[in-house]
C-alpha positions as CSV (number, residue, x, y, z in Angstrom):
1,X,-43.1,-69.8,-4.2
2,X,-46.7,-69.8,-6.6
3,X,-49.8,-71.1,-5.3
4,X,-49.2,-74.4,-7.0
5,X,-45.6,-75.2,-5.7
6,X,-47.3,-74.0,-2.4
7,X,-50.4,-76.0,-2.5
8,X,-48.4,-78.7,-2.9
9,X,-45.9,-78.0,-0.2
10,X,-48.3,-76.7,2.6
11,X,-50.0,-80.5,2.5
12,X,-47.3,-81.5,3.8
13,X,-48.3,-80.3,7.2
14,X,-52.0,-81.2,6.6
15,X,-52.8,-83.1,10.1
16,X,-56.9,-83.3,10.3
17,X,-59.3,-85.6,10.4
18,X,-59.3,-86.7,6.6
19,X,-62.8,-88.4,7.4
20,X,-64.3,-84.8,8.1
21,X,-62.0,-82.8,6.0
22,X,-63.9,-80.7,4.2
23,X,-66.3,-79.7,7.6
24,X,-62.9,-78.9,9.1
25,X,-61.0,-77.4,6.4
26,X,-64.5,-74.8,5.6
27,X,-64.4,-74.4,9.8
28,X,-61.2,-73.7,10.4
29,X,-61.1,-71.1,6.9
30,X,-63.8,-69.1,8.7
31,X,-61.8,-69.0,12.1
32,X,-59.0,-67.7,10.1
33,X,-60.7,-65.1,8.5
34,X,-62.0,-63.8,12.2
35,X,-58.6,-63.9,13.3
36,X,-57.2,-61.6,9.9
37,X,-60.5,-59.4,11.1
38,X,-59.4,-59.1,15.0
39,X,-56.0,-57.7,14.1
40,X,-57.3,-55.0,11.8
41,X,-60.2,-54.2,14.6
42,X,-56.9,-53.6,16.9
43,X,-55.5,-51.2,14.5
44,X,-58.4,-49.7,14.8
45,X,-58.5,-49.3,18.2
46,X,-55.2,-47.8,17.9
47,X,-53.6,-50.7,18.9
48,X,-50.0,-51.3,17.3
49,X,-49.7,-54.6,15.2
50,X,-47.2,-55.6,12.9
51,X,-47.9,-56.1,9.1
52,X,-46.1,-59.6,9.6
53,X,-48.6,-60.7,12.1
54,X,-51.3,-59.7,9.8
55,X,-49.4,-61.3,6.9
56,X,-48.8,-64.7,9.1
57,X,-53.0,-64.7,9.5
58,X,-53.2,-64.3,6.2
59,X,-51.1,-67.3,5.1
60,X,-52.9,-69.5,7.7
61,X,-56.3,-68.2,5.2
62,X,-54.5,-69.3,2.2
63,X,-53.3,-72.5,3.7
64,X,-57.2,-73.1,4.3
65,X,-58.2,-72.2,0.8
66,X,-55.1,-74.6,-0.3
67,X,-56.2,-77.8,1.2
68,X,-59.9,-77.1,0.0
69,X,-58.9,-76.6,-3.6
70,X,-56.9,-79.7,-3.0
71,X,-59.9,-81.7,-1.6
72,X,-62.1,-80.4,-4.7
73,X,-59.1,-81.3,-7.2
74,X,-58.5,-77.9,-7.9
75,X,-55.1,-76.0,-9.1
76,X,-55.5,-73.3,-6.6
77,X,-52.5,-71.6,-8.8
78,X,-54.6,-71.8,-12.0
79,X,-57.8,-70.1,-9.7
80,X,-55.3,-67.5,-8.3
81,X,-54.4,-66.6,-12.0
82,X,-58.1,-66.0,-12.8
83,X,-58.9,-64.1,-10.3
84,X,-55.6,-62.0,-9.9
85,X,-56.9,-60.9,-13.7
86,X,-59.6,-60.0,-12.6
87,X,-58.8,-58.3,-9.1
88,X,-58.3,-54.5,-9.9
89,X,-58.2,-51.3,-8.1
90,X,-56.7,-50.7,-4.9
91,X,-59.9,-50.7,-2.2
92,X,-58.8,-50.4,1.5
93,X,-58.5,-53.2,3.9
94,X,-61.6,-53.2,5.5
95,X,-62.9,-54.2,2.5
96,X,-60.9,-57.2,1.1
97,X,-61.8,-58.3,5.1
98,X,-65.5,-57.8,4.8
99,X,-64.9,-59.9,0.7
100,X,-63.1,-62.3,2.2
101,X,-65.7,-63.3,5.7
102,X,-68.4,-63.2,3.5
103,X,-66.4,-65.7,0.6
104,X,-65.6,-67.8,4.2
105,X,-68.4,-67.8,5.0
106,X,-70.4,-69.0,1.9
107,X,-67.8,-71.8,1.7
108,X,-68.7,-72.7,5.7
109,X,-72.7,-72.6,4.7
110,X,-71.9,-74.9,1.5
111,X,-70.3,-77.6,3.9
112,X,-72.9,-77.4,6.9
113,X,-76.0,-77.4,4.8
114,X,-74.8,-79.8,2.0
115,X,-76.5,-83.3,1.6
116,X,-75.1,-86.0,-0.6
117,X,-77.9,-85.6,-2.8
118,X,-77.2,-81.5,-3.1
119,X,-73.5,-82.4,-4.3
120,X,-74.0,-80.7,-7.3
121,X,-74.9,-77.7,-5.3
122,X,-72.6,-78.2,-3.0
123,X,-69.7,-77.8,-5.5
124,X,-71.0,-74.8,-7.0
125,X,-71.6,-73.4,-3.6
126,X,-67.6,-74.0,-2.5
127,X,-66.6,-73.2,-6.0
128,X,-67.9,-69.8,-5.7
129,X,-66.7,-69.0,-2.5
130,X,-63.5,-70.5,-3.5
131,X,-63.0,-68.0,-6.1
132,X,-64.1,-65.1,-4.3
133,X,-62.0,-65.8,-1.0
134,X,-58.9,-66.0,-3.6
135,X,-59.8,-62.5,-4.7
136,X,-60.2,-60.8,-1.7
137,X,-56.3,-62.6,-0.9
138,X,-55.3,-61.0,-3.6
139,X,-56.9,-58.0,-3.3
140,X,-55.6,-57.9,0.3
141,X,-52.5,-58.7,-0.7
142,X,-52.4,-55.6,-3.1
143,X,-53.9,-52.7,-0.1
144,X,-51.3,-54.6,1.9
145,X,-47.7,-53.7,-0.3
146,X,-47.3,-57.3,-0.9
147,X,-47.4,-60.3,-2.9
148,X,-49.6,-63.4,-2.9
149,X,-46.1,-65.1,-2.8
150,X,-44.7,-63.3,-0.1
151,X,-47.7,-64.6,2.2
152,X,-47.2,-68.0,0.9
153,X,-43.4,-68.4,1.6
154,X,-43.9,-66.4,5.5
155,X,-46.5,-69.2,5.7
156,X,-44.4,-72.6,4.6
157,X,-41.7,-70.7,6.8
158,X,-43.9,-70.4,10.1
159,X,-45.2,-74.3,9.2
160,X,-41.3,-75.6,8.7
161,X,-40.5,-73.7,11.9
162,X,-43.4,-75.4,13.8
163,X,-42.7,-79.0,12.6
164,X,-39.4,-78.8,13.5
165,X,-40.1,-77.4,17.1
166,X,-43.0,-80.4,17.1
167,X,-45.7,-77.8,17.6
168,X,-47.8,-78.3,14.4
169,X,-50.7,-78.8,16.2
170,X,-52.1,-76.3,19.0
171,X,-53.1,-73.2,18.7
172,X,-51.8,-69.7,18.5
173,X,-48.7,-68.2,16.4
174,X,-46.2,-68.0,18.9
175,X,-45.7,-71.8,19.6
């Protein structure tokens, strides 16, 4: 699946507050991005964990980064495109982590210090960071062995599973 059959599809399992959204989308994208960053630190430590558990985080980051584009009326496929272009050279993990937290991260900061009066800001602000978090995805993707729509499809697939088991909600991979 692309990023826009997926951005469309993964909506379907949007279930937040709709009057907060973008505060909970830009949270919940930056609590993803820690959790893509605690599995690498376990490999680190020597730990074992599976590329697919790394590959399910990241899909939960992308599902993020859907629903913001969405909220912003954004083609997140058209974005991907762009920066896929421009995403080159094979840099290690680490990196596309430490790309990607600081992309979260600048889309977190856009949300929690925006007024309605900085909108303008605002929008370049999330733009940005939009843009960047897509090419560290990518990027990620690439040091990973795998493709943007590999993680998308493992990520519709763990949502399908989970709405049919009524566990959409809650927390953790294994529900």
């Amino acid at each position: 699946m692309n990023p826009t059959e997926y951005q469309i599809a993964a909506h379907r399992f949007a279930t937040y507050p709709h009057s907060d959204a973008m505060e909970y989308l830009a949270l919940g994208l930056a609590e993803e991005v820690g959790e893509v960053c605690g599995k690498l630190k376990r490999l680190k430590r020597g730990e074992q964990v599976l590329d697919s558990a790394i590959i399910l985080e990241l899909g939960d980051v992308c599902w993020y980064v859907s629903e913001i584009c969405r909220h912003m009326g954004f083609d997140w496929g058209r974005i991907v495109a762009i920066e896929d272009a421009k995403t080159g050279g094979c840099r290690p993990l680490p990196i596309w982590v430490l790309y990607m937290d600081e992309a979260a991260a600048t889309i977190s900061a856009a949300m929690v210090t925006a007024s309605v009066s900085e909108k303008p800001v605002y929008i370049g602000a999330m733009s940005s960071g939009i843009q960047e978090t897509t090419g560290a995805i990518i990027g990620f993707c690439d040091a990973m062995g795998v493709t943007i729509d590999q993680v998308l499809d493992a990520n519709i697939e763990k949502l399908q599973g989970r709405m049919a088991a009524g566990t959409i909600c809650g927390s953790g991979d294994s529900r």
